[in-house]
C-alpha positions in Angstrom: 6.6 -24.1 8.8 9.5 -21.8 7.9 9.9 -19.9 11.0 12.9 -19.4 12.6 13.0 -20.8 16.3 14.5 -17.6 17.6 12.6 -15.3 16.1 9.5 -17.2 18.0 9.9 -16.0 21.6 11.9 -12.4 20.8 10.8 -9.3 22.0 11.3 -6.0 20.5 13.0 -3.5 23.0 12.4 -0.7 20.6 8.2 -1.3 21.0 8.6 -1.2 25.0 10.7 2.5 23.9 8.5 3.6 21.6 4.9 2.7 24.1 7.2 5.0 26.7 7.2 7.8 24.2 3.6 7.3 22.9 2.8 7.8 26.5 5.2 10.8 27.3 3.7 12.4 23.8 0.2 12.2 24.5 0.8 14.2 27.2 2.8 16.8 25.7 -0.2 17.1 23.2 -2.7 17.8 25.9 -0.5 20.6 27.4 0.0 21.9 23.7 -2.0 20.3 21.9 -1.2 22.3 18.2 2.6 21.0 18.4 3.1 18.8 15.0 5.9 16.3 15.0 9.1 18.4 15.2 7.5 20.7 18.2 7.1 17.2 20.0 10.2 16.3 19.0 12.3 19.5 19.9 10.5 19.0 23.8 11.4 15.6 23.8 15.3 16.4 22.7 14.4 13.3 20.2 14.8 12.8 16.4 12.0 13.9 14.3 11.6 11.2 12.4 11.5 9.1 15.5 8.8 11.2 16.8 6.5 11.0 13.2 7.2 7.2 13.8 5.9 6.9 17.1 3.2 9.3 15.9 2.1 7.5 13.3 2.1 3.9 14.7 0.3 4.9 18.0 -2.7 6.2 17.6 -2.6 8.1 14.4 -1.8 11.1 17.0 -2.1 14.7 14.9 -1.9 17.8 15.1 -5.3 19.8 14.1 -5.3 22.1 11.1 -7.1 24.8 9.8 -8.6 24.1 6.2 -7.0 26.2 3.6 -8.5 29.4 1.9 -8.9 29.6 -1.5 -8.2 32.5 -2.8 -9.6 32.4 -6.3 -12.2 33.6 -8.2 -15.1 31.2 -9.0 -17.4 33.6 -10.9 -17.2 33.5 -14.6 -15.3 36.4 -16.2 -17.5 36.3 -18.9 -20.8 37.3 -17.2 -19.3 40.6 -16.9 -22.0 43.5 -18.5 -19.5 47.0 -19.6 -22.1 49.3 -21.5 -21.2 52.0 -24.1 -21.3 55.1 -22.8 -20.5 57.5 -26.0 -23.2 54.6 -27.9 -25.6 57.4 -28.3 -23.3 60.8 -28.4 -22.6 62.8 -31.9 -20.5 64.9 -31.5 -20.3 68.1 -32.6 -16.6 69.5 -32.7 -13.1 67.7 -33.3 -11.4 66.9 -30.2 -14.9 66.5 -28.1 -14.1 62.8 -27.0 -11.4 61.4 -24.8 -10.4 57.7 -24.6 -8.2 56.6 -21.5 -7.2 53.3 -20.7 -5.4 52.3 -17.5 -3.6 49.4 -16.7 -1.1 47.8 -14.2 1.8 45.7 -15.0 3.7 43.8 -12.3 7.4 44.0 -12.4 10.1 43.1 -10.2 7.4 42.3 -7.5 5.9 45.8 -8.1 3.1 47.1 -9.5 3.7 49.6 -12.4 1.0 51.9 -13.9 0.5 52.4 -17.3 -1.9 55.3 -18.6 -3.0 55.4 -22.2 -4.7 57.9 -24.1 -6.5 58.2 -27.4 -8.8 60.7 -28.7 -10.9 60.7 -31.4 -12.5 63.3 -34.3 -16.1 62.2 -34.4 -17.4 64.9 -36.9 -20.9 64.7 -38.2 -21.7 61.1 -37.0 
């Protein structure tokens, strides 16, 4: 058959450890029950890996998480409706309408303002 005769009757000392720890684990979980593997592991005084191992092969035991946020926008920028407000205005003297645009750059993890102006001679329109 090609199994080796030793190998038949062996028992594995580390699954009697690790059934030990799955035990001493669970328990910590119900005490504290949002500690992930490296909490579990730093009140064991185990490795970390060792304690993801154990974690994994017993039970699937896990932490629960929160779902993540998103946090962009998921209406279309194109539905956007900016109306004319000078569409209808004639004006009747030189310097009678003012343009201002405002906009924010980010730089060096701060927000600059920038403040433009324009004017324009709308004589006899």
């Amino acid at each position: 058959m090609g199994i080796n005769r030793k190998n038949i009757y062996r028992e594995s000392v580390l699954e009697k450890k690790d059934m030990v720890l799955a035990d001493k684990i669970t328990k910590i979980h119900k005490a504290h029950p949002a500690y992930g593997q490296k909490r579990v592991a730093w009140e064991l005084n185990i490795n970390h890996k060792r304690a993801s191992r154990v974690m994994s092969k017993f039970f699937g035991i896990k932490p629960p998480r929160r779902k993540s946020k998103k946090h962009w926008i998921t209406v279309s920028t194109s539905a956007h409706n900016y109306t004319n407000l000078i569409k209808g205005v004639v004006a009747d003297r030189s310097n009678f309408i003012f343009v201002s645009d405002l906009t924010y750059i980010k730089f060096q993890g701060k927000f600059i303002y920038l403040a433009e102006e324009c004017w324009t001679y709308l004589q006899g329109r």
